[in-house]
C-alpha angles and dihedrals in degrees: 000000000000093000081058094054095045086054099052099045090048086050098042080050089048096050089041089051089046092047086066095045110121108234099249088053086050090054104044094050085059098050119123085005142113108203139061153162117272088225095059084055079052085051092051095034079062093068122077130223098270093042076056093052089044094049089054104041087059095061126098132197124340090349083075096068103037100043082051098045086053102050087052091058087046093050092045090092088042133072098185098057094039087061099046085046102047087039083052096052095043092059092045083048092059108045093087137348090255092059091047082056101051097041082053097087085059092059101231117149118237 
């Protein structure tokens, strides 16, 4: 019963701490990795699809494609966050025929 107890009030420390991640930190932690917390996919649900945009337009570099890989496994159990992604991306996709390119090795259709 304590054990319980312990568990849930380590769990309940470590949701309140990842309510106040800031995105980029989110997504960074999850890079390269498959699994995750379902209240870092809140933190992101919480963005719309121009604070996305935003977000990725604002990688460089190999943090591009794994900060983006990484958003898309988060928003695989969400449908929320997989439309404003993929909306976000799509828009980025079609601001010029490089960035069409370079969004193609996510597989998202522009």
């Amino acid at each position: 019963m304590v054990s319980r107890k312990l568990g849930a009030i380590h769990q309940a420390h470590y949701d309140g701490q990842l309510k106040d991640d800031d995105p980029v930190e989110i997504l960074e932690r999850r890079s390269g990795q498959d699994s995750y917390n379902s209240s870092e996919v809140a933190v992101l649900e919480r963005l719309n699809s121009d604070e996305l945009k935003e977000l990725f337009k604002s990688f460089k570099g190999e943090d591009l494609t794994r900060r983006i890989r990484a958003c898309l496994m988060l928003a695989g159990n969400s449908e929320g966050l997989m439309r404003n992604t993929q909306k976000a991306l799509e828009e980025i996709g079609n601001e010029s025929p490089l960035n069409k390119h370079r969004l193609s090795k996510f597989n998202i259709k522009v």
